[in-house]
DRENMIZA-888563 format. One record per residue: x, y, z of N, C-alpha, C, O in turn. Coordinates in Angstrom, 3 decimals, decimal comma, padded with zeros to 6 digits. Example, Ala and Ser with C-alpha at 12.3 -4.5 7.8 and 13.67 -1.06 7.14 Angstrom:
    neast   nnorth      nup   caeast  canorth     caup    ceast   cnorth      cup    oeast   onorth      oup
  013,190 -005,690  007,800  012,300 -004,500  007,800  013,200 -003,300  007,800  014,236 -003,319  008,465
  012,850 -002,250  007,080  013,670 -001,060  007,140  012,900  000,030  007,870  013,409  001,138  008,039
// end
This chain:
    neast   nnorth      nup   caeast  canorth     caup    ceast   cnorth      cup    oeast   onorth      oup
  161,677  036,161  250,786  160,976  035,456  249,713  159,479  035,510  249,957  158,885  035,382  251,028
  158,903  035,766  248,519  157,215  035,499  249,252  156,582  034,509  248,641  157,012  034,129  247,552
  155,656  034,016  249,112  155,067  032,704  249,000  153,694  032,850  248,758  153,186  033,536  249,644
  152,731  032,404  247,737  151,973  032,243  247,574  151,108  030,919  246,708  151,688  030,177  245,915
  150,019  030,840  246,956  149,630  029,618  246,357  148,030  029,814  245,962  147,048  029,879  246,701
  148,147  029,886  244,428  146,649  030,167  243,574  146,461  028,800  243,412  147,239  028,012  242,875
  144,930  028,476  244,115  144,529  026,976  243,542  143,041  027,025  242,712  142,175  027,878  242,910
  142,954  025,904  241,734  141,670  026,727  240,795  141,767  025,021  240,728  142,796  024,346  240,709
  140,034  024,448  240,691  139,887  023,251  240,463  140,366  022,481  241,479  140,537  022,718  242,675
  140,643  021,059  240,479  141,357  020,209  241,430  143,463  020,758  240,830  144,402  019,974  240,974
  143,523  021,343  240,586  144,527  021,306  240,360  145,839  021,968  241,530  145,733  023,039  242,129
  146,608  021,348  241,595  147,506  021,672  242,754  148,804  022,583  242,482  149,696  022,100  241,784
  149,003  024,397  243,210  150,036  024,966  242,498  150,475  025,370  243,595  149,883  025,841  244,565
  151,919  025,098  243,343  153,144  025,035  244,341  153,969  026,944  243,579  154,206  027,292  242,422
  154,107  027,516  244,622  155,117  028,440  244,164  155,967  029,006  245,125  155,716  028,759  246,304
  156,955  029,742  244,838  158,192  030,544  245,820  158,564  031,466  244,513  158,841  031,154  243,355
  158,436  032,949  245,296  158,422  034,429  244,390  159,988  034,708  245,054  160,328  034,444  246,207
  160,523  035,097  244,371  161,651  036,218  244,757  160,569  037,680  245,101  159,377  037,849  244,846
  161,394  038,412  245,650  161,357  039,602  246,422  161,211  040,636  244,905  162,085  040,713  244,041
  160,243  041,161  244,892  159,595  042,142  243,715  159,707  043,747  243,676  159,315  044,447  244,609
  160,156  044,144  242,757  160,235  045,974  242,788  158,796  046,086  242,235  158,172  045,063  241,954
  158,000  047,923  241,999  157,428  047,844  241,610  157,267  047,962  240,090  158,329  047,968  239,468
  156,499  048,026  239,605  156,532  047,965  237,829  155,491  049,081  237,027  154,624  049,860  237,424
  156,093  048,706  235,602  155,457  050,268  234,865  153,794  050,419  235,171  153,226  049,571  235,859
  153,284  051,232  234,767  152,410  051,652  234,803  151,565  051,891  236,515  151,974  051,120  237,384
  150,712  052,673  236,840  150,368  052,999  238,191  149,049  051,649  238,764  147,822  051,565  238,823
  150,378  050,697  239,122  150,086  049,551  239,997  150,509  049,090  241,066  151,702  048,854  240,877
  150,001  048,602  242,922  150,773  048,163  243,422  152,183  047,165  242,797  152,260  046,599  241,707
  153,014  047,198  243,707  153,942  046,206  243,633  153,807  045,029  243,477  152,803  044,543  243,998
  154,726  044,112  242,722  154,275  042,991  242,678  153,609  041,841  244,335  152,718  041,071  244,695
  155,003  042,607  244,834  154,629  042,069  246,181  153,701  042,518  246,898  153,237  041,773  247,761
  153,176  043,868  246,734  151,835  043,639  247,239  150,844  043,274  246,897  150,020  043,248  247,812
  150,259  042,748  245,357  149,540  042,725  244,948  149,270  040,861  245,181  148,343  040,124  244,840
  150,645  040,596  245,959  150,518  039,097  246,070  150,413  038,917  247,707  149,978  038,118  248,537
  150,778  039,593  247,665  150,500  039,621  249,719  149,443  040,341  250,021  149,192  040,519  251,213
  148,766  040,797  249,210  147,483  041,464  249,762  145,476  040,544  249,167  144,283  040,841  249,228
  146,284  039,497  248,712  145,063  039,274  247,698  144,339  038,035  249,025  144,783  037,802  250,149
  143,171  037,473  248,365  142,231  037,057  249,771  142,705  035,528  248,547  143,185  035,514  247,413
  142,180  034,203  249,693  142,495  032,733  249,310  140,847  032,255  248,985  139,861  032,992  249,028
  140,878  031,151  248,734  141,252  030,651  247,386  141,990  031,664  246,394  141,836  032,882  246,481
  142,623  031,186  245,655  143,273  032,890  244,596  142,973  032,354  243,700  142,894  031,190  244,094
  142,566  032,379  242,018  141,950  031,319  240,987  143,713  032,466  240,227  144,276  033,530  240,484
  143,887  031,134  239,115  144,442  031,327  238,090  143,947  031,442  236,502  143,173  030,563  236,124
  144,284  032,313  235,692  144,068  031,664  234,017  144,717  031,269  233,340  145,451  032,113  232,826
  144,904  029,915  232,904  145,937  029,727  231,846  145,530  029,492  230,622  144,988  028,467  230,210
  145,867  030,721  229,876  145,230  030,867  228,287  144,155  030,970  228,136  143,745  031,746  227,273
  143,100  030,073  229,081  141,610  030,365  228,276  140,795  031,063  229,267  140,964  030,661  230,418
  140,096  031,849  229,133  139,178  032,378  230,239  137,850  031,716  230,487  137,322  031,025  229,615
  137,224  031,950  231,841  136,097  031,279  232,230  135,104  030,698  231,274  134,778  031,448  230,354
  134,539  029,470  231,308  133,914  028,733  230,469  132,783  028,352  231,150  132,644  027,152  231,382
  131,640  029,422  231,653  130,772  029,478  232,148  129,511  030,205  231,634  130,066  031,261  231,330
  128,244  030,396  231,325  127,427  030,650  231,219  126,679  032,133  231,505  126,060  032,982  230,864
  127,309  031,802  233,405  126,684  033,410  234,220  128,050  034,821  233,964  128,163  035,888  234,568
  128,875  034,255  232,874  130,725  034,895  232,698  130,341  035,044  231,426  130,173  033,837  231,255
  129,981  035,635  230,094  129,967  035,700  229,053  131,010  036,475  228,681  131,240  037,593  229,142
  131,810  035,773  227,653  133,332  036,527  227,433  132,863  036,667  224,966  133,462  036,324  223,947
  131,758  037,237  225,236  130,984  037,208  223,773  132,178  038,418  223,448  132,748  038,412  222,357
  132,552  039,610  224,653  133,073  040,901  224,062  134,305  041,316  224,667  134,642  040,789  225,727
  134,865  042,004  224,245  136,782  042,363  225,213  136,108  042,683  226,201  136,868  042,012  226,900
  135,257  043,153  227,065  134,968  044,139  227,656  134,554  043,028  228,769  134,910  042,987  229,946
  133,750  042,188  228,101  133,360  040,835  229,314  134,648  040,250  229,514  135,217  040,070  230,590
  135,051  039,970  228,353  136,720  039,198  228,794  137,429  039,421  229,650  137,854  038,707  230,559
  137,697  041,103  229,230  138,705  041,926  230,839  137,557  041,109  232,111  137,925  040,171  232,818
  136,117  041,747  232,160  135,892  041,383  233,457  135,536  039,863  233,982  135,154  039,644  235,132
  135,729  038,758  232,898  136,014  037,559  233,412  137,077  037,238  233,829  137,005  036,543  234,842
  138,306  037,504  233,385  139,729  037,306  233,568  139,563  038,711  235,404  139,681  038,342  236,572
  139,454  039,282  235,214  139,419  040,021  236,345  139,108  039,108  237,288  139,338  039,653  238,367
  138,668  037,899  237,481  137,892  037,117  238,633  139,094  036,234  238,977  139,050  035,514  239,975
  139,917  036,261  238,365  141,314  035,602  238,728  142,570  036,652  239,311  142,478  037,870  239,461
  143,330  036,094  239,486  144,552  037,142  240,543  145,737  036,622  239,114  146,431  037,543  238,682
  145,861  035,720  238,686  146,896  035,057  237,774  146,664  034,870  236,390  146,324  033,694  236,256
  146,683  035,587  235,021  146,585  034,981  233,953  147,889  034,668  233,029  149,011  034,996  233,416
  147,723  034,166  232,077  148,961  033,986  231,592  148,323  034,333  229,945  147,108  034,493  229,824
  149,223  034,428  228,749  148,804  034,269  227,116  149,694  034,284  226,432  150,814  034,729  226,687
  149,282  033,751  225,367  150,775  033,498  224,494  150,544  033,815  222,758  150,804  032,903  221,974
  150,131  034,926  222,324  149,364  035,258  221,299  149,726  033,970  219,650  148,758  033,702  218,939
  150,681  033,553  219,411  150,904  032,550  218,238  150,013  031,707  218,588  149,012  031,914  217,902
  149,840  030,766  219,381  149,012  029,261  219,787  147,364  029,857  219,969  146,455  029,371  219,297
  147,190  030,685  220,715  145,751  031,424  221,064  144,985  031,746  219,926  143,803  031,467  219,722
  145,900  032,459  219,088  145,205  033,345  217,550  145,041  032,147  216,813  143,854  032,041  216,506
  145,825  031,051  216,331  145,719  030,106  215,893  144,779  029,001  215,829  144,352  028,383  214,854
  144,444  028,829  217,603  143,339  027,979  218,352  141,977  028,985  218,056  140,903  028,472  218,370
  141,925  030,362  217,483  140,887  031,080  217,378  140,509  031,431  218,831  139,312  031,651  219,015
  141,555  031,545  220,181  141,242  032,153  221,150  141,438  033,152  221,740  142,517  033,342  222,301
  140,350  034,129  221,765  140,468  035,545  222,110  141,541  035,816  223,325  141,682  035,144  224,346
  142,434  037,286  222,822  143,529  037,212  223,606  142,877  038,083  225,050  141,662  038,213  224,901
  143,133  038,404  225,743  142,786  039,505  226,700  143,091  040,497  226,654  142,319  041,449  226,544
  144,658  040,584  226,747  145,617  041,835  226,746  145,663  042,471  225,462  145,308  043,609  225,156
  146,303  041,285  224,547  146,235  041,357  222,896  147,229  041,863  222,055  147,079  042,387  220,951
  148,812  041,549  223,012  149,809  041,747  222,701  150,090  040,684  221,438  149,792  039,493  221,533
  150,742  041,304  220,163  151,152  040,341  219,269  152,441  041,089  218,566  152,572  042,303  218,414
  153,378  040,029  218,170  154,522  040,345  217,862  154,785  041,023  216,339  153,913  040,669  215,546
  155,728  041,860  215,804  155,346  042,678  214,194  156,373  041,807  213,545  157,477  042,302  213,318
  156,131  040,561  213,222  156,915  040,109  212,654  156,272  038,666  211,783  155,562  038,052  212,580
  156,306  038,050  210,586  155,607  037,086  210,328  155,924  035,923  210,753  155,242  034,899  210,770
  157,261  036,151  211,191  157,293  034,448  212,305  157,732  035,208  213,707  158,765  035,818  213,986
  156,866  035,007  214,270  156,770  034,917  215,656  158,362  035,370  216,542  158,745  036,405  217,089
  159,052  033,834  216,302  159,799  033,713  216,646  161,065  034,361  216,394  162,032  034,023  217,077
  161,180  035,198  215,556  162,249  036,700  214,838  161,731  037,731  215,033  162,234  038,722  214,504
  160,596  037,870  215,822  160,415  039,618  215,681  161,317  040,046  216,772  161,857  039,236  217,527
  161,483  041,408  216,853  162,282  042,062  217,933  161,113  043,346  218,729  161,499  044,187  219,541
  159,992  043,230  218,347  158,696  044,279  218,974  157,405  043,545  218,677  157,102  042,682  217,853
  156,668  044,266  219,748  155,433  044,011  219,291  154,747  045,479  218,636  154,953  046,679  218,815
  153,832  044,671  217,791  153,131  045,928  216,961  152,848  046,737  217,805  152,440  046,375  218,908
  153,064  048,557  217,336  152,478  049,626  217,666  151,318  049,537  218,521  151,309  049,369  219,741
  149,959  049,722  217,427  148,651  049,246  218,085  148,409  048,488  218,736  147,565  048,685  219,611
  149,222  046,945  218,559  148,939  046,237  219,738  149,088  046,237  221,099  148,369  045,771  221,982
  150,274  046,913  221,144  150,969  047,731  222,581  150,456  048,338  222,889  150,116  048,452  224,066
  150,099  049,128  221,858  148,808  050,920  222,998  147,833  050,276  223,725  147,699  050,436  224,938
  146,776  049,172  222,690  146,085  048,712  223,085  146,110  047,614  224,702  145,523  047,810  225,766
  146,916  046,625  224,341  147,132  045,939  225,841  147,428  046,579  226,853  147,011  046,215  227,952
  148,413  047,952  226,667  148,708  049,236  227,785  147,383  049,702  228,667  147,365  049,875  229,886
  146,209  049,872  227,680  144,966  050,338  228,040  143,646  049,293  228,499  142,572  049,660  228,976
  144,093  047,864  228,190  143,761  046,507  228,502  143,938  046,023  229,854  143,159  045,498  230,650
  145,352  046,383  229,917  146,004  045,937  231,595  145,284  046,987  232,326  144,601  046,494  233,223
  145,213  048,099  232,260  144,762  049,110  232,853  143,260  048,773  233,532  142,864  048,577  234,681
  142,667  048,809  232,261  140,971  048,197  232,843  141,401  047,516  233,871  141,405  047,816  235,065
  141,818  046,435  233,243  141,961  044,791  233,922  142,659  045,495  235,712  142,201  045,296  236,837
  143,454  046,032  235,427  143,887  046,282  237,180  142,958  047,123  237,870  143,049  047,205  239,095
  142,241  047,640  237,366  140,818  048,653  237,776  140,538  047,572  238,427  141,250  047,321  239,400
  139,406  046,612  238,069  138,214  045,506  238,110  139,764  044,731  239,173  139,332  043,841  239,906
  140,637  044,846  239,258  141,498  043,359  240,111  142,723  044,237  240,193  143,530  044,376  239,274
  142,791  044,827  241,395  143,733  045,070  242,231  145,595  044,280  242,151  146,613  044,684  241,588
  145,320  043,059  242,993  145,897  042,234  242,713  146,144  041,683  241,227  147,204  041,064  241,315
  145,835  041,631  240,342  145,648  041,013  239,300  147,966  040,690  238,542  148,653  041,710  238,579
  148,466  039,748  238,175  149,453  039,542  237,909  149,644  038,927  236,533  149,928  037,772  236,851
  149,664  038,956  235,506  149,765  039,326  234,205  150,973  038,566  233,744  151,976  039,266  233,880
  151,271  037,200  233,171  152,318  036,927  232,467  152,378  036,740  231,202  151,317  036,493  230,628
  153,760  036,812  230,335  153,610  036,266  228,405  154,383  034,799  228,732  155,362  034,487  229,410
  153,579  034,187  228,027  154,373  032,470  227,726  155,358  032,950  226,200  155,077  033,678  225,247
  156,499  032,203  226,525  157,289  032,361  225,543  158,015  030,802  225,098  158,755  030,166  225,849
  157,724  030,493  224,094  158,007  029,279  223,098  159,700  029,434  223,177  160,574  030,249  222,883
  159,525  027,846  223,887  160,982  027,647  223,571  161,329  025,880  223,764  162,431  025,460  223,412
  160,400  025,046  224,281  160,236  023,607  223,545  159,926  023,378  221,931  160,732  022,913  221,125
  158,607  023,800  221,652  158,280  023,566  220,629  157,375  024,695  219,804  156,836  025,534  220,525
  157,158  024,802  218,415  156,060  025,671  217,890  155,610  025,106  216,647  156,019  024,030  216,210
  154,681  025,913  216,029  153,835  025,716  214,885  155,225  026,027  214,221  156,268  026,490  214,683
  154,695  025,421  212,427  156,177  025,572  211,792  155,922  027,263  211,432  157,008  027,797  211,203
  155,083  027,955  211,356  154,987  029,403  211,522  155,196  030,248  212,460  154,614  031,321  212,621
  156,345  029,615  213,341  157,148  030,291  214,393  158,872  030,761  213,721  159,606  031,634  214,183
  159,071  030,104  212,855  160,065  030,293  212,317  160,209  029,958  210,915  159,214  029,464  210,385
  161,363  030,146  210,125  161,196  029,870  208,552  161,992  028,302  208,625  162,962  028,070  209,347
  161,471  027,517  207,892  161,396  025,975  207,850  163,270  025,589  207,644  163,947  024,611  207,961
  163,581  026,856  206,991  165,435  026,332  206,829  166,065  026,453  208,257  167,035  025,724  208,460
  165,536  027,502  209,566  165,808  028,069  210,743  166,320  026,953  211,011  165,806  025,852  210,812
  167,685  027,257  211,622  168,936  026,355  212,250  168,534  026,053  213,888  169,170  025,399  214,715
  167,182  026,810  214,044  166,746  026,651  215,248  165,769  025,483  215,562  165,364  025,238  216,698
  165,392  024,705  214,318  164,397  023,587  214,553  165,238  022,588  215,260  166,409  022,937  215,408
  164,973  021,658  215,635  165,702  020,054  216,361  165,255  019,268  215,194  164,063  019,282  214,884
  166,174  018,540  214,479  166,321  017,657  213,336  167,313  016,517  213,352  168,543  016,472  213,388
  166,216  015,484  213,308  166,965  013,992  213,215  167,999  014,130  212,459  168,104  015,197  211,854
  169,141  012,993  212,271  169,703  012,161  211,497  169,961  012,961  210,401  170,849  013,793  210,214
  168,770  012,465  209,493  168,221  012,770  207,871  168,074  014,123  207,838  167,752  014,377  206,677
  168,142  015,344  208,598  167,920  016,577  208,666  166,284  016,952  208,752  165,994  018,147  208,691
  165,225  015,981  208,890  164,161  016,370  209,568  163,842  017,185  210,658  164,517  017,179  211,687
  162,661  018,022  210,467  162,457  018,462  211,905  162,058  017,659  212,765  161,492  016,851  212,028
  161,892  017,165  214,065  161,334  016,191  214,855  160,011  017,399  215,420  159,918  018,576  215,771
  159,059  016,058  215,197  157,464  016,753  215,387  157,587  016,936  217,224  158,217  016,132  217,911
  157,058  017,808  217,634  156,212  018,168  219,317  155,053  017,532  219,423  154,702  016,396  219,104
  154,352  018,691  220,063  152,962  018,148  220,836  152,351  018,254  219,468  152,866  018,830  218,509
  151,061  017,563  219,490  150,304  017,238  218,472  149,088  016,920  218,720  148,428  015,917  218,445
  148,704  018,476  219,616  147,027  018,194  220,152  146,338  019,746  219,368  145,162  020,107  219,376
  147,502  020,425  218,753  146,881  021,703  219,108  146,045  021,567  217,231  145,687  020,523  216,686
  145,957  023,030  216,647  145,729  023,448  215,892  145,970  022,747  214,685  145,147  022,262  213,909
  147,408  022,760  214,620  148,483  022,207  213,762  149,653  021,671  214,456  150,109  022,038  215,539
  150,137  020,607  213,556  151,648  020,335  214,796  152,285  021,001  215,107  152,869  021,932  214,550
  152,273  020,567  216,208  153,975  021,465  216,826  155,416  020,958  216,239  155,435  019,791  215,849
  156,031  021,343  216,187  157,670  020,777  216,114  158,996  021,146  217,142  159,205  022,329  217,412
  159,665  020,329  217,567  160,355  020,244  218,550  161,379  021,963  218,101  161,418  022,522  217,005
  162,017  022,354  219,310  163,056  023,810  219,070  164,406  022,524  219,775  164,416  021,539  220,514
  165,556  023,487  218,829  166,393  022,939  219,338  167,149  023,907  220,474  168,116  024,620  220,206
  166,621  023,815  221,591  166,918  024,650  222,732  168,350  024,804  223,501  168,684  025,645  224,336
  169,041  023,781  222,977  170,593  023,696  223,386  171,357  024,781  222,327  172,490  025,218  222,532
  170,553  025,114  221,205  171,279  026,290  220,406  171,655  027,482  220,774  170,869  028,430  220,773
  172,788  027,571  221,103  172,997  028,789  221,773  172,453  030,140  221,154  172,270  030,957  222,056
  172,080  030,723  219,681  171,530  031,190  218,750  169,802  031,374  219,867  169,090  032,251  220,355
  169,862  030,444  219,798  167,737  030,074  220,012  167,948  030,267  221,305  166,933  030,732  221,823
  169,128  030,060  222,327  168,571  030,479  223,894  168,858  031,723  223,941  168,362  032,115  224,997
  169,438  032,709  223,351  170,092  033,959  223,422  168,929  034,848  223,168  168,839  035,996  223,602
  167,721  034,021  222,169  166,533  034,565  221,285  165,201  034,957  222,124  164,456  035,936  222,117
  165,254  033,515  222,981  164,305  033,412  224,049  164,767  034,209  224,667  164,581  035,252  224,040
  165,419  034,468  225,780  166,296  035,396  226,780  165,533  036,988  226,131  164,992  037,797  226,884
  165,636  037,161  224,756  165,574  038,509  223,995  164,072  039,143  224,374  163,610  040,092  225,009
  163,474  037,683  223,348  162,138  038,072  223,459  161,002  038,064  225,194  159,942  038,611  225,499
  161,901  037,204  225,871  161,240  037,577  227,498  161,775  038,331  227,697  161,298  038,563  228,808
  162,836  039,413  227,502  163,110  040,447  228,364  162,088  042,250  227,680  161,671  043,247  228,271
  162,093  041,662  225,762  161,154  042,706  225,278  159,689  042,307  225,992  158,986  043,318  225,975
  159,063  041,301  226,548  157,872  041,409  226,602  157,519  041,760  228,321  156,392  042,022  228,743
  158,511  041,705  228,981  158,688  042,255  230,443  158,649  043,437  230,548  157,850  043,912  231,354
  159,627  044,435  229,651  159,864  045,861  229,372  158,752  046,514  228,841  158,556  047,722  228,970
  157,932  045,647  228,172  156,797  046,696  227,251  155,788  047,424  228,170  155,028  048,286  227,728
  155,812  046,990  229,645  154,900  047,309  230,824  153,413  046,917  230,950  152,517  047,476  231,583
  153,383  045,700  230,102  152,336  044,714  230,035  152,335  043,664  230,904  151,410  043,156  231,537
  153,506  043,407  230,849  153,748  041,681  231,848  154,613  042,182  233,174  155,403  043,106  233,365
  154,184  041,333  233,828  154,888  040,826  235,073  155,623  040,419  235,169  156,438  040,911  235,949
  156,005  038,988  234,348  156,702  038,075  234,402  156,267  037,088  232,881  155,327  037,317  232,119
  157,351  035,905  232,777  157,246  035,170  231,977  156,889  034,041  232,427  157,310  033,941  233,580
  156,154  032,854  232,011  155,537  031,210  231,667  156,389  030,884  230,748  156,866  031,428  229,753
  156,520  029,531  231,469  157,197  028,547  230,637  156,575  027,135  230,644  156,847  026,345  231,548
  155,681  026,799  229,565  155,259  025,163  229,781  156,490  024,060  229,818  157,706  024,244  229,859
  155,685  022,804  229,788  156,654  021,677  229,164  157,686  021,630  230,378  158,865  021,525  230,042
  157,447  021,685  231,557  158,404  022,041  232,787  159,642  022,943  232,664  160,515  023,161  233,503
  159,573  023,178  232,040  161,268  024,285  231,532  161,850  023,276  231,131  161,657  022,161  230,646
  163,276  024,552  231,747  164,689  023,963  231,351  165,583  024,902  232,088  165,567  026,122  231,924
  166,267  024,338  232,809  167,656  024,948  233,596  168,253  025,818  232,847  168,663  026,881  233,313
  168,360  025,547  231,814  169,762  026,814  231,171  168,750  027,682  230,077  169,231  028,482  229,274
  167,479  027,438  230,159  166,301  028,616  229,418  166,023  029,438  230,466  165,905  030,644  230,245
  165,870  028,915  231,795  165,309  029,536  233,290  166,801  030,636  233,102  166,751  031,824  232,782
  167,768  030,022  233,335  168,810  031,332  233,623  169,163  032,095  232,783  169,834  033,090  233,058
  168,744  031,756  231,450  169,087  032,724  230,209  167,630  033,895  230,607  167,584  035,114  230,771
  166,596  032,822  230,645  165,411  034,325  231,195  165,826  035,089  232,332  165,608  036,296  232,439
  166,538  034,258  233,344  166,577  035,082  234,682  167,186  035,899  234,245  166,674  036,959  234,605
  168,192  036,104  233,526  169,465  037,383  233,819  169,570  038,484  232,652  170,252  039,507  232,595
  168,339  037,722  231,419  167,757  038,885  231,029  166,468  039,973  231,271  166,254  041,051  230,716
  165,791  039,344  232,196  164,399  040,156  232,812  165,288  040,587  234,400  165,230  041,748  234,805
  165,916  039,730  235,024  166,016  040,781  236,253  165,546  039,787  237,387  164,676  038,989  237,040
  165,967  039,720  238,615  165,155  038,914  239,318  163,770  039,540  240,239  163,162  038,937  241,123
  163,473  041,093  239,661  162,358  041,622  240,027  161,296  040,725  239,518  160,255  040,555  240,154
  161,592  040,012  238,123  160,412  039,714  237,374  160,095  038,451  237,547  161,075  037,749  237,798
  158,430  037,549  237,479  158,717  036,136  237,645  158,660  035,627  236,923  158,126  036,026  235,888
  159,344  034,091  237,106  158,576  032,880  236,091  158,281  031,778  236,667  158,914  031,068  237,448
  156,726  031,656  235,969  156,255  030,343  236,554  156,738  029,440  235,332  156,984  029,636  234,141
  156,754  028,377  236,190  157,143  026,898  234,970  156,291  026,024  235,474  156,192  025,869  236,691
  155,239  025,033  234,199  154,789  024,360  234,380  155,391  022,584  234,494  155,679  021,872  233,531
  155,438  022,293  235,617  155,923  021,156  235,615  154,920  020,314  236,124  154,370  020,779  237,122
  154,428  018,993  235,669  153,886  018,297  235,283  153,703  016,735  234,935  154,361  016,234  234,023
  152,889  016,069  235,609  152,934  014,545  235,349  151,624  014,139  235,150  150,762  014,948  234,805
  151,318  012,596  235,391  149,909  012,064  234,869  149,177  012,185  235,710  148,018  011,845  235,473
  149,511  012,721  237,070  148,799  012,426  238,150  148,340  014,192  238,564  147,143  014,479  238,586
  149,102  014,966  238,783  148,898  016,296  238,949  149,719  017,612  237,823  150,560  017,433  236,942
  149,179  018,688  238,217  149,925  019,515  237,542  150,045  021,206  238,609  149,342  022,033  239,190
  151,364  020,893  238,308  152,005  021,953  239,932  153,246  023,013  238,766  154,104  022,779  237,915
  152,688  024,077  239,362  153,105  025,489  238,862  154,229  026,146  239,663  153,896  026,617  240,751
  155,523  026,252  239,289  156,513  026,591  240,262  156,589  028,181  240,170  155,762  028,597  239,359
  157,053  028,800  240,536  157,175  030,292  240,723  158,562  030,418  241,121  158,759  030,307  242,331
  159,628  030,638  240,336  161,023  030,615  240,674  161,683  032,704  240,538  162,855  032,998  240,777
// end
């Protein structure tokens, strides 16, 4: 097993990697690229450096701000939405999110040639897609989708409600909707963009093993788990 620990801020991240093959495109191994990197290790989650002497005005600064980290993560629905520039710039060909089965053409060539830079400028550098499976914008799916979580009265029950627009709860016990997730982390592992998959909202036991045994246990996932006091990043 290998062990590593990216700390950025005050924030505290706990992880344990399974044992890694190497992956597409001409990059060390995962495992070396995690056993070879120097400490402090900084992470990105979703947003890149918010600094002054880091200007991320162009893709080109972006790659080389995100380059200053060993860990990023993105999740193109919530980012494009929030109006935040993606890095990689993988996006799905489908108008809800949550039904496509690819990502666009161009968008793929492009992040192919994105990661590339990006592992130029950062060696080490480890690359994950967050994939929605608590909650989403109601433009993750079509509003009749048997996949929302709905009270009583057949309401959807609302999520988080900081972002853009509300979120609304997924009903994740649907066997339909975990089979979906499972789908779409194993297309966004395969495209030879990602590393591995993110999961906010601390997971979920039976989403973790529907991802595990469709990506492989070459591939990782971090899960954010989380309280009022700290926030600790598992690596399973």
């Amino acid at each position: 097993m290998m062990k590593g620990l990216f700390s950025y801020g005050l924030l505290a991240i706990a992880m344990c990697m399974v044992s890694c093959s190497s992956v597409k495109m001409d990059r060390k191994s995962l495992a070396e690229r995690v056993d070879s990197r120097d400490y402090p290790s900084a992470f990105m989650a979703w947003y890149n450096i918010d600094m002054p002497e880091y200007p991320v005005d162009t893709e080109e600064n972006r790659i080389k701000a995100c380059a200053k980290h060993d860990l990023m993560w993105e999740e193109p629905l919530s980012q494009l939405g929030e109006g935040v520039d993606l890095i990689l710039g993988l996006t799905w060909d489908h108008k809800y999110h949550g039904l496509a089965t690819e990502f666009t053409k161009e968008s793929l060539s492009h992040a192919l040639e994105n990661r590339r830079r990006l592992q130029e400028l950062n060696p080490n550098m480890v690359c994950l897609f967050e994939v929605r499976w608590r909650d989403a914008p109601m433009s993750f799916l079509p509003e009749d989708s048997d996949w929302w979580l709905r009270d009583e009265n057949g309401n959807i029950k609302k999520g988080w409600l900081g972002g853009w627009e509300p979120f609304y709860l997924l009903d994740y016990k649907n066997e339909g909707l975990l089979d979906n997730i499972a789908r779409q982390a194993k297309i966004a592992v395969e495209c030879g963009v990602y590393d591995g998959i993110m999961l906010d909202w601390s997971g979920n036991l039976e989403v973790i093993k529907r991802i595990r045994k469709a990506i492989g246990k070459d591939k990782l996932i971090i899960v954010n788990k989380s309280n009022l006091s700290k926030i600790v990043y598992i690596m399973i």
